[in-house]
DOKOLTOR-901644 format. One record per residue: residue in three letters; residue number from 1; x, y, z of N, C-alpha, C in turn. Coordinates in nm, 2 decimals, decimal comma. Example, Ala and Ser with C-alpha at 12.3 -4.5 7.8 and 13.67 -1.06 7.14 Angstrom:
<recs>
 residu num     nX     nY     nZ    caX    caY    caZ     cX     cY     cZ
    ALA   1   1,32  -0,57   0,78   1,23  -0,45   0,78   1,32  -0,33   0,78
    SER   2   1,28  -0,22   0,71   1,37  -0,11   0,71   1,29   0,00   0,79
</recs>
This chain:
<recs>
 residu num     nX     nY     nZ    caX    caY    caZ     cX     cY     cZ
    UNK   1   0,08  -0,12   0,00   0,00   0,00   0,00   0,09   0,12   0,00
    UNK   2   0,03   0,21  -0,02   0,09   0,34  -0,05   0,08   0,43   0,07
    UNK   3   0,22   0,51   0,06   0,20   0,60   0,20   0,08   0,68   0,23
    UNK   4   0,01   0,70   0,13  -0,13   0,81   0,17  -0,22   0,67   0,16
    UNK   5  -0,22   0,57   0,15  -0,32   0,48   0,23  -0,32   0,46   0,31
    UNK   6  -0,15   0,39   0,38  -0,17   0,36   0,49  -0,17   0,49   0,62
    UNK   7  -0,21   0,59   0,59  -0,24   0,76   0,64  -0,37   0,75   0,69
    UNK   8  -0,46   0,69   0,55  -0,61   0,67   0,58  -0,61   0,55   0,69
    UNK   9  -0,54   0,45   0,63  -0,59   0,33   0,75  -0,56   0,37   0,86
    UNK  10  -0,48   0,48   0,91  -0,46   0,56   1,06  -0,57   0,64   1,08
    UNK  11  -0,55   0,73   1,01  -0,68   0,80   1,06  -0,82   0,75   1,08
    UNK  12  -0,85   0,65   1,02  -0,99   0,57   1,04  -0,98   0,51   1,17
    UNK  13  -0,83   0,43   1,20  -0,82   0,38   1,34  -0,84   0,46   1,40
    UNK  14  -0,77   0,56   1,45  -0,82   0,66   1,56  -0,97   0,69   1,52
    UNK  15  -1,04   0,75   1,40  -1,19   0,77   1,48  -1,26   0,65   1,49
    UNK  16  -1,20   0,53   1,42  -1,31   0,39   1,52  -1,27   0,41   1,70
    UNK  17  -1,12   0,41   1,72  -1,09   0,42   1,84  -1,20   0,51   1,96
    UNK  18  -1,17   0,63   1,88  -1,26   0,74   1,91  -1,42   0,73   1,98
    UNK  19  -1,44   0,63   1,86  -1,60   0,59   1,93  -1,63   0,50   2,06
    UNK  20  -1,53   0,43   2,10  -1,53   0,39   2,20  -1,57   0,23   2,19
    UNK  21  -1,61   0,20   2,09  -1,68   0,04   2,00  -1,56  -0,04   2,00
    UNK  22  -1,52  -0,13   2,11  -1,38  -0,20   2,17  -1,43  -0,32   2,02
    UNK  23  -1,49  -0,38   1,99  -1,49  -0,49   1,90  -1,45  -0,41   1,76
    UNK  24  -1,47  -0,33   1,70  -1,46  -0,25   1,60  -1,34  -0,20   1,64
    UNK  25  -1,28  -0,12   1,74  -1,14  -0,14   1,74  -1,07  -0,25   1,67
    UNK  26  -1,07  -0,36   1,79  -1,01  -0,47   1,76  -0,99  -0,57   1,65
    UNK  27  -1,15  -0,48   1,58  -1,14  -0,56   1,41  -1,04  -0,50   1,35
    UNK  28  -1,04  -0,35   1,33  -0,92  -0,28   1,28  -0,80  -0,34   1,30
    UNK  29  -0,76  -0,46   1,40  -0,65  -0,44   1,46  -0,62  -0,58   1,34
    UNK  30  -0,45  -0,60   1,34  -0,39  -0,77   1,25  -0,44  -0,86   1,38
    UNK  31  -0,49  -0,99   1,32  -0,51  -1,08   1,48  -0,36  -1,09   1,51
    UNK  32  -0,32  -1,09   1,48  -0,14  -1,12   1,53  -0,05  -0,97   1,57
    UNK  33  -0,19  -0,82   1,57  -0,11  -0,72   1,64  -0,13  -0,70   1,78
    UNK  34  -0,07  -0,57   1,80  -0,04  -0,53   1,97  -0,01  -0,38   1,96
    UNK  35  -0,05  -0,38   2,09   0,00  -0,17   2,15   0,07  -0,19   2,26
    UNK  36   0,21  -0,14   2,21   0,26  -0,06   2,31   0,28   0,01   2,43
    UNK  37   0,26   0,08   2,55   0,25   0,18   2,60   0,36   0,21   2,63
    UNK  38   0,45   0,32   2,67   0,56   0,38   2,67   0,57   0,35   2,86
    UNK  39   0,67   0,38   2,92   0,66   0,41   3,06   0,69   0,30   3,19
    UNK  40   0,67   0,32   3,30   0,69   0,19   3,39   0,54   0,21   3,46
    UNK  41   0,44   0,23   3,44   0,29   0,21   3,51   0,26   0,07   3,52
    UNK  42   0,24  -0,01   3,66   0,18  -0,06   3,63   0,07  -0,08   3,60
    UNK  43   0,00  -0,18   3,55  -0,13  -0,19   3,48  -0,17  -0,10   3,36
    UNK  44  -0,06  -0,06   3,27  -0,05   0,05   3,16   0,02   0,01   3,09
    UNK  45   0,17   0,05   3,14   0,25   0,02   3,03   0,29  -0,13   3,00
    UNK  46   0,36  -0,14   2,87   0,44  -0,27   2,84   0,30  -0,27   2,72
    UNK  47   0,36  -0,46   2,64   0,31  -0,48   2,53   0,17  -0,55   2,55
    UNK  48   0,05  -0,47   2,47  -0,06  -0,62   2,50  -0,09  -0,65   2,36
    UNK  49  -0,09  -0,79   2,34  -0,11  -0,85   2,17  -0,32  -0,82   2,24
    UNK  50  -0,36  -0,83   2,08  -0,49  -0,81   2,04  -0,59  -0,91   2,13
    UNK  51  -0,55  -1,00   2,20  -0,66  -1,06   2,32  -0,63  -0,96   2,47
    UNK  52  -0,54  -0,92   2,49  -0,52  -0,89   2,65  -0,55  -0,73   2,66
    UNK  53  -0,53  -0,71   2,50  -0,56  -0,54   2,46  -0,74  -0,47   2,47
    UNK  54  -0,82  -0,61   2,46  -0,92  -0,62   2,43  -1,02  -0,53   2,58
    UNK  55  -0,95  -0,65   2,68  -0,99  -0,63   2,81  -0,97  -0,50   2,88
    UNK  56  -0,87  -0,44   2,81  -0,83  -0,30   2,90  -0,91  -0,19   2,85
    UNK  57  -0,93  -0,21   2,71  -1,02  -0,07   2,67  -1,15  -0,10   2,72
    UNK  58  -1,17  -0,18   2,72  -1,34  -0,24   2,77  -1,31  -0,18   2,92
    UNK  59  -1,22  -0,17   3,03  -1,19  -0,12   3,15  -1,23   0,04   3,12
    UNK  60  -1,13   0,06   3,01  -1,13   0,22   3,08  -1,28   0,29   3,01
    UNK  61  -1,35   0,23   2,86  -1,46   0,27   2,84  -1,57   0,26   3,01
    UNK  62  -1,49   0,21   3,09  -1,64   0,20   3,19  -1,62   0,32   3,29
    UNK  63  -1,50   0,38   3,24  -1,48   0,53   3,38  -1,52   0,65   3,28
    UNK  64  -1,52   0,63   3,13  -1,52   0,74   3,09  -1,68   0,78   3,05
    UNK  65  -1,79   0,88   3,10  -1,83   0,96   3,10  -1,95   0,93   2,99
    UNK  66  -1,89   0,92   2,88  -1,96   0,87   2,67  -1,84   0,77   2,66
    UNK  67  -1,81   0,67   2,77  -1,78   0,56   2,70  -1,66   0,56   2,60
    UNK  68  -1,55   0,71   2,59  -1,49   0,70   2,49  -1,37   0,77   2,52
    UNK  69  -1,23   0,76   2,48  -1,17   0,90   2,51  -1,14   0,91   2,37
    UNK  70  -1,12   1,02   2,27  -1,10   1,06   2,16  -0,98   1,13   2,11
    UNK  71  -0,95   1,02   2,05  -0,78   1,07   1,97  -0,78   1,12   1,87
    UNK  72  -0,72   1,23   1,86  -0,75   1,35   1,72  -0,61   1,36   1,65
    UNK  73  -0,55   1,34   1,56  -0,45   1,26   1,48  -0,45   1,46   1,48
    UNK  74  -0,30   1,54   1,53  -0,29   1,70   1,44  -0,20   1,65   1,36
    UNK  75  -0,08   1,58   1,33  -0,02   1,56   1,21   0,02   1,44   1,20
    UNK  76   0,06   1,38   1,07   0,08   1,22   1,03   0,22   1,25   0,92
    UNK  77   0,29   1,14   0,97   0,46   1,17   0,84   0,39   0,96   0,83
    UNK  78   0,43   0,92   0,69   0,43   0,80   0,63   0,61   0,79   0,58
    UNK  79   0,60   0,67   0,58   0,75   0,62   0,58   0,68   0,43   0,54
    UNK  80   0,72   0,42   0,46   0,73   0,27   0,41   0,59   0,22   0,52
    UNK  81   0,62   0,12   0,59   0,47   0,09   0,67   0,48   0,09   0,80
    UNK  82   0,52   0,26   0,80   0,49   0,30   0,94   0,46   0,47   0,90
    UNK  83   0,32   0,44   1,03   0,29   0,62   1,02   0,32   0,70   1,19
    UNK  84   0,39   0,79   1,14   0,41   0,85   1,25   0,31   0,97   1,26
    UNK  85   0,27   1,00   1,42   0,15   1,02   1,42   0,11   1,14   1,56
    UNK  86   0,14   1,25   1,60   0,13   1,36   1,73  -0,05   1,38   1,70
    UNK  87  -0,08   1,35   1,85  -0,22   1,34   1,85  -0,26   1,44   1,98
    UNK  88  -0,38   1,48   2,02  -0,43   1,50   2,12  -0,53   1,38   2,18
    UNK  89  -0,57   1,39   2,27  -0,69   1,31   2,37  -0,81   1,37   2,43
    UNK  90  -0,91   1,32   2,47  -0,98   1,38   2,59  -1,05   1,28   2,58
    UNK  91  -1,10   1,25   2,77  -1,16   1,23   2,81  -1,23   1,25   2,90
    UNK  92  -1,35   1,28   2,95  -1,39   1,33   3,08  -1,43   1,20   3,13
    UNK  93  -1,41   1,19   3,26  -1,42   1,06   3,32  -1,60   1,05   3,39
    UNK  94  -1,58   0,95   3,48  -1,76   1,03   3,52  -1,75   1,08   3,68
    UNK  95  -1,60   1,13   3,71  -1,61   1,14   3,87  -1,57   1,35   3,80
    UNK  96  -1,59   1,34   3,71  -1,60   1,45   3,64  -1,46   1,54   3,58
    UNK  97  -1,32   1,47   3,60  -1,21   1,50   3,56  -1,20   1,45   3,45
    UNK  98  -1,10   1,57   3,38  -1,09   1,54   3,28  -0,95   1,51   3,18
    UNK  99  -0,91   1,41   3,10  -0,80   1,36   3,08  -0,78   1,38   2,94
    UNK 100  -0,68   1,47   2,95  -0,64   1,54   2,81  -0,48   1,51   2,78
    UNK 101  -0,49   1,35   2,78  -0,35   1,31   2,71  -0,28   1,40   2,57
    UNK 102  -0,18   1,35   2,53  -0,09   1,44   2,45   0,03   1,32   2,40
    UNK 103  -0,02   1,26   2,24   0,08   1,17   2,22   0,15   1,19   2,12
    UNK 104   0,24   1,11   2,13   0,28   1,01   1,99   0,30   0,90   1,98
    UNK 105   0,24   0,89   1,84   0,18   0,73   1,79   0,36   0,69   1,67
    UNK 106   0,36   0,57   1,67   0,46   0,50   1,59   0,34   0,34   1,54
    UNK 107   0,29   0,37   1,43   0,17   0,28   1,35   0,21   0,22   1,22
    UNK 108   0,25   0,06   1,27   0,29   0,00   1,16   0,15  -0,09   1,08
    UNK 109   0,15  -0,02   0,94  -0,02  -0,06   0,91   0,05  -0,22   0,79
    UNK 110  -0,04  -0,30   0,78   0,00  -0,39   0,72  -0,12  -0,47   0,63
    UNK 111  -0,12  -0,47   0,55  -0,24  -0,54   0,45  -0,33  -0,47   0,49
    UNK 112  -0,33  -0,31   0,51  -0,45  -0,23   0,49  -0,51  -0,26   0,64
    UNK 113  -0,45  -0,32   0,79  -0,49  -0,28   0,93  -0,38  -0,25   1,01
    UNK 114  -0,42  -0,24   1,12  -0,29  -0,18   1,22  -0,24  -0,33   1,28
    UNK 115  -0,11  -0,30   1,22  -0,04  -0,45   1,30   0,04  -0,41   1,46
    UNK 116   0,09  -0,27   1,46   0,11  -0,29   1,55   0,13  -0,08   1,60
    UNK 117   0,05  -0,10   1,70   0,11   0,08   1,77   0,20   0,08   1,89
    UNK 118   0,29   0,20   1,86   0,35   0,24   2,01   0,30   0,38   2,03
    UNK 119   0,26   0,37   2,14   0,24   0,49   2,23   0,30   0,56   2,33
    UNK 120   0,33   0,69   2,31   0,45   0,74   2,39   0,33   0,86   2,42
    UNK 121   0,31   0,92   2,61   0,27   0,98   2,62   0,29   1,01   2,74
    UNK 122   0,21   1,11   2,80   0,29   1,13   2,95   0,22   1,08   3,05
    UNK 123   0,28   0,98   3,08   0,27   0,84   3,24   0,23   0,94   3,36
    UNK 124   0,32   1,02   3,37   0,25   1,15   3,52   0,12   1,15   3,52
    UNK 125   0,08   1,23   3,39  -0,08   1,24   3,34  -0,17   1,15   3,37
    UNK 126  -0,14   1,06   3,33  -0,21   0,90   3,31  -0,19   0,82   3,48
    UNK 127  -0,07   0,82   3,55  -0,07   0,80   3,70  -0,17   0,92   3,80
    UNK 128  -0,18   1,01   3,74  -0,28   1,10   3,79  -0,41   1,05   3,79
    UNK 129  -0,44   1,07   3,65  -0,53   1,02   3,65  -0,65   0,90   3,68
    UNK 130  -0,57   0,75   3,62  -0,62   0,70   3,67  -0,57   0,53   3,81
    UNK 131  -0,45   0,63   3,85  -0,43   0,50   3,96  -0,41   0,61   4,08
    UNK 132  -0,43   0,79   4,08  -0,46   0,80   4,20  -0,52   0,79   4,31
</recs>
């Protein structure tokens, strides 16, 4: 595929992501991919392949507010079959805070889905939020 495809197959993952629809994620996802998380959190960071990945968004859809936090792709660079990817977040939770992550994505797309993301973003934020 071509670098402005595999751009679109990003950007469509994030607004499936967006919606908060963990199965529709997960279809996006290669059955043989995984994410990332950057950091030493437990219960966050390190690698989850597409069954263990499954279970955590289904977790955090239950604190957030609409069920969703939403990832808004501001720029994308393509390189062979990886898209690099500086995003914003938000979520409002339902104890009424609200989590306004700030990433970057590293998105290797492969036969037109995401085989695999790294996510780098700030763990402080995320320890704030939700393990204090």
């Amino acid at each position: 595929a071509g670098l402005a495809a595999n751009k679109e197959v990003v950007r469509r993952f994030f607004e499936t992501f967006s919606s908060g629809d963990v199965p529709a994620i997960l279809n996006a996802m290669a059955d043989d991919g995984g994410w990332w998380v950057s950091g030493r959190l437990d219960g966050m960071s390190g690698r989850y392949d597409k069954a263990s990945f499954g279970p955590l968004l289904a977790g955090a859809t239950q604190i957030y507010k609409d069920g969703c936090l939403r990832i808004e792709p501001k720029s994308m660079i393509a390189e062979g079959d990886h898209v690099a990817v500086e995003a914003e977040g938000r979520a409002e939770l339902l104890d009424g805070r609200v989590y306004t992550p700030h990433y970057h994505f590293l998105v290797e797309v492969r036969g037109g889905r995401v085989q695999e993301v790294r996510e780098y973003m700030d763990t402080q934020h995320a320890k704030e939020i939700f393990f204090a």
